[in-house]
C-alpha beads as a LAMMPS data file, in Angstrom:
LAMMPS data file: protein, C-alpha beads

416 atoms
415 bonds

1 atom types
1 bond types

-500.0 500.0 xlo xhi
-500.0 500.0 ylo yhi
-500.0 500.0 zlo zhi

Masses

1 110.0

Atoms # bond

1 1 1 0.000 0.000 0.000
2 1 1 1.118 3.496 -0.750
3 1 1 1.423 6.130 2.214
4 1 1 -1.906 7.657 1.880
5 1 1 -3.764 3.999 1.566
6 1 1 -2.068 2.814 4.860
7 1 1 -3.372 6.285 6.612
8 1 1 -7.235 5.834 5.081
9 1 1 -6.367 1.453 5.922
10 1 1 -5.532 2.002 9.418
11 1 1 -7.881 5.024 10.434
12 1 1 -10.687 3.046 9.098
13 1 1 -9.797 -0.379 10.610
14 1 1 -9.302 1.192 14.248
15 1 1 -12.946 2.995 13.934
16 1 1 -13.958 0.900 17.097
17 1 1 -10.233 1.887 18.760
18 1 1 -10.958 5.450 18.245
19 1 1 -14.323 5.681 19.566
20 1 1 -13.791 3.736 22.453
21 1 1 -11.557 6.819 23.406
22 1 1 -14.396 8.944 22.213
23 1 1 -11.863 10.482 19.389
24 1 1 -13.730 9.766 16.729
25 1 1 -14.797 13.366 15.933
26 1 1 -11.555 14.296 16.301
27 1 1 -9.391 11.792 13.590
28 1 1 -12.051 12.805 10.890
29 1 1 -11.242 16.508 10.659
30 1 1 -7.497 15.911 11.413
31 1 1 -7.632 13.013 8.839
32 1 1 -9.439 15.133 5.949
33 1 1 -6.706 18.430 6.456
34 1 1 -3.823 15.706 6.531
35 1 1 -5.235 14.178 3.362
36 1 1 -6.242 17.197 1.502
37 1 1 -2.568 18.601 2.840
38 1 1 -1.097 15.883 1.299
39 1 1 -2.622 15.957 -1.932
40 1 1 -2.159 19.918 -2.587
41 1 1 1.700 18.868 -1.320
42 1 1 1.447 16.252 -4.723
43 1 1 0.314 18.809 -6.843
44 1 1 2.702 21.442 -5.895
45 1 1 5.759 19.103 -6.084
46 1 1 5.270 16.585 -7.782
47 1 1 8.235 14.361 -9.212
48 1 1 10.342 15.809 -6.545
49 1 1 8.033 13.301 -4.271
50 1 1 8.970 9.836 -3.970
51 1 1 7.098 7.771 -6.328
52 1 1 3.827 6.269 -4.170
53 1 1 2.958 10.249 -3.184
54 1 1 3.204 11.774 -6.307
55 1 1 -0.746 12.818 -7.710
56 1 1 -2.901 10.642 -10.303
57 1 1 -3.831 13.249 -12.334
58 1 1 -4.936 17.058 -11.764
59 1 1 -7.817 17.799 -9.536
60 1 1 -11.537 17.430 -11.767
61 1 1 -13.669 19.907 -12.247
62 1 1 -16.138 18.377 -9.899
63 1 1 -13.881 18.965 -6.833
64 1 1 -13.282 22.248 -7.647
65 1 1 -17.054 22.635 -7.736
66 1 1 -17.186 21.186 -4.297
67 1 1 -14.368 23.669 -3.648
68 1 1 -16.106 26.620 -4.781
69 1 1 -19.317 25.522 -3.069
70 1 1 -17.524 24.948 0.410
71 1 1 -16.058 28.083 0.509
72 1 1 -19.175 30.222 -0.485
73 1 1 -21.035 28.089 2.413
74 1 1 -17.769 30.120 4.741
75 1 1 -18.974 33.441 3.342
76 1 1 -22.402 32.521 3.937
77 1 1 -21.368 32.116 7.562
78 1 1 -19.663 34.804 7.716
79 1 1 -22.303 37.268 6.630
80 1 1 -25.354 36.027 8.180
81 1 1 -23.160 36.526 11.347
82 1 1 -22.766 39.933 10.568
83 1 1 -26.661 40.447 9.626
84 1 1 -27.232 39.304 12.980
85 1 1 -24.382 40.638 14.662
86 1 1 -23.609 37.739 16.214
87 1 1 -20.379 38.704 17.372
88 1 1 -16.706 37.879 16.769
89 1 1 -16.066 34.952 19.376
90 1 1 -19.199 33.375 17.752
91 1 1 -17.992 33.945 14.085
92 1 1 -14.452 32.504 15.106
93 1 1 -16.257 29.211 16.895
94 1 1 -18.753 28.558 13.626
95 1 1 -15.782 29.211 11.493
96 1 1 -13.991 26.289 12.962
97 1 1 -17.201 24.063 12.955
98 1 1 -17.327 24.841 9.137
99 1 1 -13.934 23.415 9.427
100 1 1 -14.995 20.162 10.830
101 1 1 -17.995 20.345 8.779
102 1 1 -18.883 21.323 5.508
103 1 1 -15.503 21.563 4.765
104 1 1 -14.853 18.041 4.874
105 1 1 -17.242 17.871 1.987
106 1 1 -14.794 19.063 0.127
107 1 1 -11.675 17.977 1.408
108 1 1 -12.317 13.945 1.010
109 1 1 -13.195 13.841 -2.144
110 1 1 -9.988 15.953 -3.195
111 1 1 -7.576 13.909 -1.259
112 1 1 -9.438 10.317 -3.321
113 1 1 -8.842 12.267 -6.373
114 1 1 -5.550 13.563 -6.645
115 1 1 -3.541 10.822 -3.623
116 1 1 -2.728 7.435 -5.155
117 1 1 -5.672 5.410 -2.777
118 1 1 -7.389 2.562 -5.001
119 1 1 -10.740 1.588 -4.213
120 1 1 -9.826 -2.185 -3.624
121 1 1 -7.929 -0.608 -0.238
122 1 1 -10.958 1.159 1.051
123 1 1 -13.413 -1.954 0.337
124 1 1 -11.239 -3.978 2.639
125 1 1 -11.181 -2.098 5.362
126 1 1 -14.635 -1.475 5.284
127 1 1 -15.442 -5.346 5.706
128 1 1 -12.354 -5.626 8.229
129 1 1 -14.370 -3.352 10.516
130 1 1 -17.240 -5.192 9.773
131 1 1 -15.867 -8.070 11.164
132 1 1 -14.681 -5.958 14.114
133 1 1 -18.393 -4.856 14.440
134 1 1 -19.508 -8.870 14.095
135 1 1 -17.272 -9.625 16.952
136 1 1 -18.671 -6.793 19.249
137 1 1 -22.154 -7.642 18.249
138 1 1 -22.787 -10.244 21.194
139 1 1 -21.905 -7.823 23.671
140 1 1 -23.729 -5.151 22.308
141 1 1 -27.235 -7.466 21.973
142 1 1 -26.887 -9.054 25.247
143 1 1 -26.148 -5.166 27.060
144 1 1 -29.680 -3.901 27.778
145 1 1 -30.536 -7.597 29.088
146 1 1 -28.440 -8.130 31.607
147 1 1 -28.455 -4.350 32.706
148 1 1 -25.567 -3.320 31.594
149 1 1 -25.592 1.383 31.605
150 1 1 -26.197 2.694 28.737
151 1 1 -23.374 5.070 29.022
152 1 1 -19.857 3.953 29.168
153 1 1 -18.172 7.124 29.177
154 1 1 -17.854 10.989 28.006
155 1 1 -14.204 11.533 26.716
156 1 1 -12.427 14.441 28.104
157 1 1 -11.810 14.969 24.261
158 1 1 -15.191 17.221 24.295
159 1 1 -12.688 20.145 25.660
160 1 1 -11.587 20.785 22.150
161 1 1 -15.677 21.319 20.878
162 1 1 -18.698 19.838 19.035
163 1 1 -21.997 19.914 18.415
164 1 1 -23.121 18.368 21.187
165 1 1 -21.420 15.616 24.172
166 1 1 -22.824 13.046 22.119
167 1 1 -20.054 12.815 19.978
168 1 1 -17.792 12.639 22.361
169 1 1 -19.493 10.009 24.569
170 1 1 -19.207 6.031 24.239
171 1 1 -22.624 4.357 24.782
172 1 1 -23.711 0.614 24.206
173 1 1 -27.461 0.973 23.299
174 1 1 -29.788 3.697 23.615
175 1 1 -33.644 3.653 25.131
176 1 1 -36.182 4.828 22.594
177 1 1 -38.667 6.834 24.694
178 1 1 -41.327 6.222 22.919
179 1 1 -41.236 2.468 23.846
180 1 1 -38.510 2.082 25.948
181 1 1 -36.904 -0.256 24.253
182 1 1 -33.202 -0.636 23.110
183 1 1 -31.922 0.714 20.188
184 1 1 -28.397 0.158 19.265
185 1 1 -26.239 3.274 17.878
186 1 1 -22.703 1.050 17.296
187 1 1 -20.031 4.143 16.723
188 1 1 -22.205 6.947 15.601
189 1 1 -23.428 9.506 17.927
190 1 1 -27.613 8.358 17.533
191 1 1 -29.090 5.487 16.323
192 1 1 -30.635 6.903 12.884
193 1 1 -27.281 7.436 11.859
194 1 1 -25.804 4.535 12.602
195 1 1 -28.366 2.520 10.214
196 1 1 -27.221 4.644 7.458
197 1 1 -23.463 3.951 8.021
198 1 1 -24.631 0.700 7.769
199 1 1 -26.006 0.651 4.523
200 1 1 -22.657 2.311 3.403
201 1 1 -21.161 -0.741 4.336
202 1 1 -23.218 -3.415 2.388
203 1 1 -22.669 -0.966 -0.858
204 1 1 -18.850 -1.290 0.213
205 1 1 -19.045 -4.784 0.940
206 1 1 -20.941 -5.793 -2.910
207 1 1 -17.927 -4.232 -4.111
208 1 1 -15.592 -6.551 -1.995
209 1 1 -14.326 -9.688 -4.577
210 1 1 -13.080 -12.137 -1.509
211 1 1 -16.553 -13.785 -0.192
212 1 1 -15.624 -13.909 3.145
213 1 1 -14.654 -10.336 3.436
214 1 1 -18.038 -10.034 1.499
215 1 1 -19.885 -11.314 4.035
216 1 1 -18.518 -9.688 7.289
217 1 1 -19.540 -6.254 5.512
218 1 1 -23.023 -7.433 4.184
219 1 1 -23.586 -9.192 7.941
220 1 1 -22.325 -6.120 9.279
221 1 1 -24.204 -3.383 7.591
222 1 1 -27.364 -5.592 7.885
223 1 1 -27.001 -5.513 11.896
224 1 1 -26.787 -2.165 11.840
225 1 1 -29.572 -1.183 9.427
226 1 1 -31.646 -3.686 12.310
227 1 1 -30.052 -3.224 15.408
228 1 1 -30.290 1.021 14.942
229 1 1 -34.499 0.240 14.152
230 1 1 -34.246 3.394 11.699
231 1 1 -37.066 3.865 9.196
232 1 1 -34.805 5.837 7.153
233 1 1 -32.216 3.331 6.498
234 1 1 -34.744 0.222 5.575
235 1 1 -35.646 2.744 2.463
236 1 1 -32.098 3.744 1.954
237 1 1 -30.743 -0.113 1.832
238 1 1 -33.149 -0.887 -1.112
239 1 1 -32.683 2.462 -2.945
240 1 1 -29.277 2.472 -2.990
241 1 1 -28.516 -1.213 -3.137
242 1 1 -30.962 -2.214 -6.249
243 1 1 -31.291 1.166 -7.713
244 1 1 -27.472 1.396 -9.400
245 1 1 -27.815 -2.120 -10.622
246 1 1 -30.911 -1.120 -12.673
247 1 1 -29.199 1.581 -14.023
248 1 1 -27.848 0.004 -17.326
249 1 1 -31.734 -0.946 -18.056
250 1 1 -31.592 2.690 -19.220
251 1 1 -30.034 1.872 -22.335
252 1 1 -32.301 -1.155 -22.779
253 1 1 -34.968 -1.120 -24.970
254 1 1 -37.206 -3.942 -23.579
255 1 1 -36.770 -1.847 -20.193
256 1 1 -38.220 0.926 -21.750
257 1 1 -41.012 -1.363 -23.681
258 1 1 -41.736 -2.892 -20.152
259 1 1 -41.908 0.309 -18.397
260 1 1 -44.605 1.617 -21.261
261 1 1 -46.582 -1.238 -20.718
262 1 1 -46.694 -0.673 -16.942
263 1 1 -47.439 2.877 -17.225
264 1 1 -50.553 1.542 -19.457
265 1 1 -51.786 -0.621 -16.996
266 1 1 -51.826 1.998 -14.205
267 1 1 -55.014 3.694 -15.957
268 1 1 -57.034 0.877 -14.654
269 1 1 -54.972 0.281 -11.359
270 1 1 -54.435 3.837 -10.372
271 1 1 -56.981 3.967 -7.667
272 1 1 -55.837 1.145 -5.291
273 1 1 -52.670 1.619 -6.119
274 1 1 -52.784 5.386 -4.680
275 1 1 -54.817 4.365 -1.773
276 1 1 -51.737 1.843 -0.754
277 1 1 -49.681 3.749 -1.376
278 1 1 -51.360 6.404 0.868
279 1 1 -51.546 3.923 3.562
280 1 1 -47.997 2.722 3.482
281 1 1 -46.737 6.786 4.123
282 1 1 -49.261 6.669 7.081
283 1 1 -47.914 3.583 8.322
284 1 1 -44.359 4.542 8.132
285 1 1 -44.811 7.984 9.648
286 1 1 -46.682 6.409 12.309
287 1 1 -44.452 3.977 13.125
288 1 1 -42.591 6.614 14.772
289 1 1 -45.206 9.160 15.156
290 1 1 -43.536 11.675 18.039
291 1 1 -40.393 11.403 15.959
292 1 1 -42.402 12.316 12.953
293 1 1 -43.876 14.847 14.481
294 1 1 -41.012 17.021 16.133
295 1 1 -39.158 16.670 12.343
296 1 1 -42.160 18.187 11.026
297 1 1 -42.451 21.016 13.077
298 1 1 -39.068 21.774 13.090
299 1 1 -38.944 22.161 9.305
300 1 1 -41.991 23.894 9.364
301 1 1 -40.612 26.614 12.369
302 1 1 -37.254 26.889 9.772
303 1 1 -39.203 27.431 6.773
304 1 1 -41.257 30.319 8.070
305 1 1 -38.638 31.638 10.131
306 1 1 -36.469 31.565 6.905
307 1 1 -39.131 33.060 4.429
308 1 1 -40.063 36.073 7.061
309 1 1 -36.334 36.951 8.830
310 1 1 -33.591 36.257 6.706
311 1 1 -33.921 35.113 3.184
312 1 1 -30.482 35.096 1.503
313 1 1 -27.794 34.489 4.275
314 1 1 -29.961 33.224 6.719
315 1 1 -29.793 33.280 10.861
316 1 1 -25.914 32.425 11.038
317 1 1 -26.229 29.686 13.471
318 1 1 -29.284 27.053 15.126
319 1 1 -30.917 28.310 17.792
320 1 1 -33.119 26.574 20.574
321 1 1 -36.281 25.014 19.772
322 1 1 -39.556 25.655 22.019
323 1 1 -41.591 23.366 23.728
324 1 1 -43.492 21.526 21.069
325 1 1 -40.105 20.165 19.317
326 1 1 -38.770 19.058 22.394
327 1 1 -36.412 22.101 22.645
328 1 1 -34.574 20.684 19.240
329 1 1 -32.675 23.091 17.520
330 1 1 -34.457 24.928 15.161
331 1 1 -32.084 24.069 11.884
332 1 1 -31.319 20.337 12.792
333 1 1 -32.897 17.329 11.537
334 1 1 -32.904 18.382 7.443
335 1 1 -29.852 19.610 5.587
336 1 1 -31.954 21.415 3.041
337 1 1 -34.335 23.191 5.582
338 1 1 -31.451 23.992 7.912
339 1 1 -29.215 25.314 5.449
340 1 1 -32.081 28.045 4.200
341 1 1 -32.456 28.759 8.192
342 1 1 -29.000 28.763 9.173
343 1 1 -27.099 30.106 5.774
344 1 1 -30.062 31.055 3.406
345 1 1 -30.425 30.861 -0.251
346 1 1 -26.682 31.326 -0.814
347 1 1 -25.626 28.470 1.422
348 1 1 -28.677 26.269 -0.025
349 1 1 -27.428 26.341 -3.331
350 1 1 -23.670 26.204 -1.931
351 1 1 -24.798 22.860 -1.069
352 1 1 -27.168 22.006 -3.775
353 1 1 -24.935 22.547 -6.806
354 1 1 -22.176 20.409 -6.345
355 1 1 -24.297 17.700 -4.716
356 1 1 -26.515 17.571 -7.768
357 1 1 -24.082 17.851 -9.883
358 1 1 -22.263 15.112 -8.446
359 1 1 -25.563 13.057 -8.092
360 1 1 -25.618 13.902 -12.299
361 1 1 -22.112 12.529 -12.887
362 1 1 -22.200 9.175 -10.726
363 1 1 -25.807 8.651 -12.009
364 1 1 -24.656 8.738 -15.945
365 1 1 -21.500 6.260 -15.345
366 1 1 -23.496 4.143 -13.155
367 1 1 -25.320 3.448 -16.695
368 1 1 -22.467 2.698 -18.563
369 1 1 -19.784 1.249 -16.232
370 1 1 -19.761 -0.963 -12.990
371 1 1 -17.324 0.870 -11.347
372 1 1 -20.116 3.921 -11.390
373 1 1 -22.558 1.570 -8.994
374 1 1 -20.820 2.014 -5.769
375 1 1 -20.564 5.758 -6.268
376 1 1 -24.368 6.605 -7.290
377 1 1 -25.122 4.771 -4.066
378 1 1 -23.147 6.355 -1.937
379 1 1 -24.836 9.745 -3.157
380 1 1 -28.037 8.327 -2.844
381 1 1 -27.250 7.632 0.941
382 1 1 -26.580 11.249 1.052
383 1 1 -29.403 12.290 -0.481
384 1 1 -31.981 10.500 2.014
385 1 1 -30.003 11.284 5.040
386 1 1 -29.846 14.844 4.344
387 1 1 -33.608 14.579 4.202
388 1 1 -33.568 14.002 7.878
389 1 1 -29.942 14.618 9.294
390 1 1 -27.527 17.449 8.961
391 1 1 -24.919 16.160 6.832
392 1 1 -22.257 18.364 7.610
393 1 1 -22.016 17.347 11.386
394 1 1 -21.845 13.590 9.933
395 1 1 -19.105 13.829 7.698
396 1 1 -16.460 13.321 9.924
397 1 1 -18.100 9.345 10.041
398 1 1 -18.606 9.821 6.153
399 1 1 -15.173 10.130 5.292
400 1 1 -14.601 6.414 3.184
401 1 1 -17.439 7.469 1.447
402 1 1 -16.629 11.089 0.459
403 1 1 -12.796 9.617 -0.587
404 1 1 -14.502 7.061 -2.484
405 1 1 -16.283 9.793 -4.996
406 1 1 -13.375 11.272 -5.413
407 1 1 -11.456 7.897 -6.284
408 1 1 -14.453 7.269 -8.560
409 1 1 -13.607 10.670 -10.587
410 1 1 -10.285 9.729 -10.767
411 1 1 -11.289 6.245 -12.523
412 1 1 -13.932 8.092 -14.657
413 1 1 -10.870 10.308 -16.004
414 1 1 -8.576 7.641 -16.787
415 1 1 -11.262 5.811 -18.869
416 1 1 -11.367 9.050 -21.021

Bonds

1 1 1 2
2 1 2 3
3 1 3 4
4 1 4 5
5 1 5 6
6 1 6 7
7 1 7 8
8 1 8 9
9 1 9 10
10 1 10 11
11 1 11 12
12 1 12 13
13 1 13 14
14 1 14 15
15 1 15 16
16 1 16 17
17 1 17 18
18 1 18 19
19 1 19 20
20 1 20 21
21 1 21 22
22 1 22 23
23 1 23 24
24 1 24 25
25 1 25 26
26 1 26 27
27 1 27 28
28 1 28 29
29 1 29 30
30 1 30 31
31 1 31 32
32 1 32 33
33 1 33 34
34 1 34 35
35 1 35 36
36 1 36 37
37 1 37 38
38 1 38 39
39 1 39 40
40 1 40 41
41 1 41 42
42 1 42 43
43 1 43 44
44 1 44 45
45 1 45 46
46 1 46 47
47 1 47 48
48 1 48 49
49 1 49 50
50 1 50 51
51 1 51 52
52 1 52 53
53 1 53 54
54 1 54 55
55 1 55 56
56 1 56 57
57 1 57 58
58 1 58 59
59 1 59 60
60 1 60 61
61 1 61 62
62 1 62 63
63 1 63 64
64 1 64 65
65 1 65 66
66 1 66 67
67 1 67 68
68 1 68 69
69 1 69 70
70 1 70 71
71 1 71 72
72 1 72 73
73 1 73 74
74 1 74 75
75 1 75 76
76 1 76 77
77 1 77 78
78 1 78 79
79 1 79 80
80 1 80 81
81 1 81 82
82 1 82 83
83 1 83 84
84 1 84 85
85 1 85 86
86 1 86 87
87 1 87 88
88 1 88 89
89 1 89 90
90 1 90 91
91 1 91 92
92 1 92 93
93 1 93 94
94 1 94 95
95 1 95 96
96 1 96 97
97 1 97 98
98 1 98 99
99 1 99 100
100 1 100 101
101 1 101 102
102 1 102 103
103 1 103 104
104 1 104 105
105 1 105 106
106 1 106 107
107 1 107 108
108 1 108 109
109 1 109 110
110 1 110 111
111 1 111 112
112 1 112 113
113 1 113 114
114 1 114 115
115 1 115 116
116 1 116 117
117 1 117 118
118 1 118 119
119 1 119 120
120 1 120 121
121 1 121 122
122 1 122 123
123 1 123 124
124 1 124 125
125 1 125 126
126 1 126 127
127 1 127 128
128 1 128 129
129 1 129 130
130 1 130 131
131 1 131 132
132 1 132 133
133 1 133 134
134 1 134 135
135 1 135 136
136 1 136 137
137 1 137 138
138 1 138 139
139 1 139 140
140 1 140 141
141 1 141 142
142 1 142 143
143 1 143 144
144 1 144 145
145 1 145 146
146 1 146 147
147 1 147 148
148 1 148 149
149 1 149 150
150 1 150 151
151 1 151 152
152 1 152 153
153 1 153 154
154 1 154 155
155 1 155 156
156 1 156 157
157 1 157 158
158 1 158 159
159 1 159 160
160 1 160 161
161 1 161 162
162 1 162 163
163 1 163 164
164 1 164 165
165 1 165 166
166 1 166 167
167 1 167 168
168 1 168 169
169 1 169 170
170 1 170 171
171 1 171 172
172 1 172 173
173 1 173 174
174 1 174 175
175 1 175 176
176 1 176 177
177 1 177 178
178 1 178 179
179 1 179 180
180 1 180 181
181 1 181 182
182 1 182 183
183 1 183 184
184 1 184 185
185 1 185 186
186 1 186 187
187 1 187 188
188 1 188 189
189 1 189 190
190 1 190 191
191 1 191 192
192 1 192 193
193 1 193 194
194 1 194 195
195 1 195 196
196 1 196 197
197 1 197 198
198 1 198 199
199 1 199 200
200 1 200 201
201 1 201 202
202 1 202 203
203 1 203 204
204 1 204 205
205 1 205 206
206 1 206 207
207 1 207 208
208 1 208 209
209 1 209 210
210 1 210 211
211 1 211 212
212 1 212 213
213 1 213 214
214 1 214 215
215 1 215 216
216 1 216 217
217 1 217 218
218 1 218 219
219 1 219 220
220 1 220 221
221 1 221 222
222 1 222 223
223 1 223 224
224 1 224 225
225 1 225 226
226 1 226 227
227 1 227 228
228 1 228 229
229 1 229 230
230 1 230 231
231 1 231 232
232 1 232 233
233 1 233 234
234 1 234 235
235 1 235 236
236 1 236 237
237 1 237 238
238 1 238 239
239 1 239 240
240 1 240 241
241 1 241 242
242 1 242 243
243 1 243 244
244 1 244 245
245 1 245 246
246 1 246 247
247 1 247 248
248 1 248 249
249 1 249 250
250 1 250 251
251 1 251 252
252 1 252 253
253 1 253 254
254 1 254 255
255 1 255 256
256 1 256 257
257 1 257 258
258 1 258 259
259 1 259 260
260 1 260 261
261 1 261 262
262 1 262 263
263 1 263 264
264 1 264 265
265 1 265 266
266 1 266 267
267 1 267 268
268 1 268 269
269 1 269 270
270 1 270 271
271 1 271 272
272 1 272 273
273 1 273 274
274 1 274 275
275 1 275 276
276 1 276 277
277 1 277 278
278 1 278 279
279 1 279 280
280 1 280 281
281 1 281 282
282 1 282 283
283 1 283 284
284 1 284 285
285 1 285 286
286 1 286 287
287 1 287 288
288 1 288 289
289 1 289 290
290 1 290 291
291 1 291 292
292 1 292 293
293 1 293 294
294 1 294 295
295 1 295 296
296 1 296 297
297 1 297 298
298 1 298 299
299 1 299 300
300 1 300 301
301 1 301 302
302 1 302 303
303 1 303 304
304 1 304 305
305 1 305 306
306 1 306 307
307 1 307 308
308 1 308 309
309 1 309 310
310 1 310 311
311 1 311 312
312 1 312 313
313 1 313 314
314 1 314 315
315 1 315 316
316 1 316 317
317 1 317 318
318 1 318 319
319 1 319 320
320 1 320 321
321 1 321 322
322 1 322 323
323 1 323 324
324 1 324 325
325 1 325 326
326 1 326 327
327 1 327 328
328 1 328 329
329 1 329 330
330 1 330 331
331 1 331 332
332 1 332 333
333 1 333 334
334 1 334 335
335 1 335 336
336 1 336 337
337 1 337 338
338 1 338 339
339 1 339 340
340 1 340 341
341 1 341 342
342 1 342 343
343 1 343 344
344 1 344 345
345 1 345 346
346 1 346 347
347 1 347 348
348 1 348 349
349 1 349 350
350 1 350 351
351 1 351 352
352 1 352 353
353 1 353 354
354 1 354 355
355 1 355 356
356 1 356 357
357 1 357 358
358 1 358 359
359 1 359 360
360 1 360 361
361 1 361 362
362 1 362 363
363 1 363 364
364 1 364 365
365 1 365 366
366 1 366 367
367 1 367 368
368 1 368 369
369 1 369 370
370 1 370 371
371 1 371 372
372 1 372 373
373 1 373 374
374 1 374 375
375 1 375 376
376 1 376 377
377 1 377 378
378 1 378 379
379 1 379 380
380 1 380 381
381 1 381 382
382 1 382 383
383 1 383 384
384 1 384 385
385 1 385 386
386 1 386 387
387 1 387 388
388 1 388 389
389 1 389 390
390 1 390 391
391 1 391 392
392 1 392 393
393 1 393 394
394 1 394 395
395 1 395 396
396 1 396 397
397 1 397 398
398 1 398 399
399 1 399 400
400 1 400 401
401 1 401 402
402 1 402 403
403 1 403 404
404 1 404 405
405 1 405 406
406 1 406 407
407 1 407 408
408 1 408 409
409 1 409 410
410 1 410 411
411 1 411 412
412 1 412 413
413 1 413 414
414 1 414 415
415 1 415 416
């Protein structure tokens, strides 16, 4: 393994090492500045590196999107803290959470494009932690039965700042209160996000050619899309499993012949079909109706506050929640909503751009090549947690998958 594959190898491997510590929020910003430092290092000296750190290739267009996009979400920042005059000790503290953030959106996918990190490496160390997770898994099941805390610890590690003591803390399962039963939350800092992690790791581990490596990523990534009891990832592990393998029907034309005929048939169908479907929404909202609930208000709360306050650079920062969302922070829960409370319209589309645009790219090779599958997954992931998590606190755990896109844009540029 080159230098850079052993540092993304090792950090991903020890995932269960770091969090035990509770350092897991720290090695993802300090792994994405090391990275990205690396690769503008490559590109500035090139052949006078040794061989294995020298860059693939100059940096795509599509990373300098997510470049230009990153840094105009800064600005954003920057100026809805002045509209509110939020104050300079504020203004410094966000600017360092956009630098554990959204910049990381950035940063990954720069360091898998231009560092010389093959996508083989990454798959394997995906299922290796798998197997890690596997091994743990006993403990973790049997925990809330024989009455073990929930809580192990809080790492002292919180000193240097987060979001919340969450990330810092090292449980092994969580109490729903709606039922009070035990939901597991593995390394991520809540449950919900754990499932999608785990669906990361099946789309890693289809990619993984030994079949027992294969299997202690698909076992793995299943457990957690279970274990975590999230609503969100059951809809994300279909969509973003099957949906890049039926891709290539695209160019098919008994896929589109097939599709007509369906289409056809919904004339007569249409009714109890919609009804159903109707019923299936109301059945998945309600199976986690307070949850459902507080979401709901809080986009609602960030939509109107958003329209009626501060339309293009938005409140500079969350703020408290009353009552009726259970004091959640109004701008949590939904990247899109949060983003038009928090940065406005010029953040929102800071975001949106590249992401689509991305979303665009992996979605056309994922047509014509295999190696786009893996990829348009991962984006789909994305795409349904940002519909009810803030990405940009989660990237720090996102990090294989944000190196992988840019590996992929590497490989799309050497088939040119």
């Amino acid at each position: 393994m080159t230098l850079p594959e052993r540092i993304c190898y090792r950090s991903l491997t020890w995932t269960w090492g770091f969090y035990a510590i509770g350092a897991l929020y720290v090695v993802g910003p300090v792994l994405a500045w090391m990275l990205a430092g690396l690769a503008v290092l490559s590109l500035y000296l090139g052949p006078a590196l040794r061989r294995d750190l020298r860059p693939t290739g100059p940096v795509p267009w599509v990373v300098w999107l997510w470049i230009a996009g990153m840094a105009v979400m800064l600005v954003a920042l920057w100026a809805g803290h002045l509209n509110w005059d939020l104050g300079m000790g504020r203004t410094i503290k966000s600017s360092i959470g956009w630098a554990k953030g959204w910049a990381l959106m950035a940063l990954f996918p720069l360091a898998g494009a231009v560092l010389q990190i093959r996508r083989e490496v990454l798959v394997r160390a995906q299922c290796r932690l798998g197997l890690v997770t596997l091994c743990l898994l006993p403990m973790l099941a049997i925990a809330p039965t024989i009455g073990l805390p929930e809580r192990i610890l809080t790492s002292p590690l919180k000193a240097v700042g987060g979001p919340g003591p969450e990330y810092f803390t090292v449980y092994l399962y969580t109490l729903d209160p709606a039922s009070w039963t035990p939901r597991w939350q593995f390394f991520a800092p809540w449950s919900p996000f754990a499932g999608l992690l785990g669906v990361v790791t099946v789309l890693f581990a289809l990619e993984e050619r030994h079949r027992g490596w294969m299997a202690a990523g698909l076992l793995a990534g299943l457990a957690m899309v279970l274990m975590s009891k999230s609503r969100m990832s059951l809809v994300a592990l279909v969509v973003a499993s099957v949906g890049p393998r039926l891709m290539p029907l695209v160019l098919k034309v008994w896929a589109w012949s097939a599709v007509s005929a369906v289409t056809a048939s919904m004339a007569a169908l249409w009714t109890p079909l919609s009804v159903a479907a109707m019923d299936a929404v109301a059945a998945f909202k309600g199976a986690r109706a307070d949850s459902t609930r507080v979401r709901e208000t809080l986009q609602r709360i960030a939509r109107e506050r958003w329209a009626n306050e501060s339309v293009w650079f938005g409140h500079g920062q969350v703020e408290p929640g009353p009552h009726i969302v259970e004091y959640m922070p109004i701008g949590s829960h939904h990247t899109w909503w949060a983003l038009l409370f928090v940065k406005g319209l010029v953040g929102f589309f800071a975001w949106a751009v590249p992401f689509l645009v991305h979303a665009a790219v992996t979605a056309r090779d994922a047509v014509v090549h295999p190696q786009g599958r893996l990829p348009f997954g991962i984006v789909l992931v994305i795409g349904i947690l940002s519909m009810g998590e803030n990405v940009e606190i989660e990237a720090y755990l996102l990090w294989p998958a944000l190196v992988m896109l840019g590996i992929h844009l590497r490989e799309m540029a050497d088939r040119a």
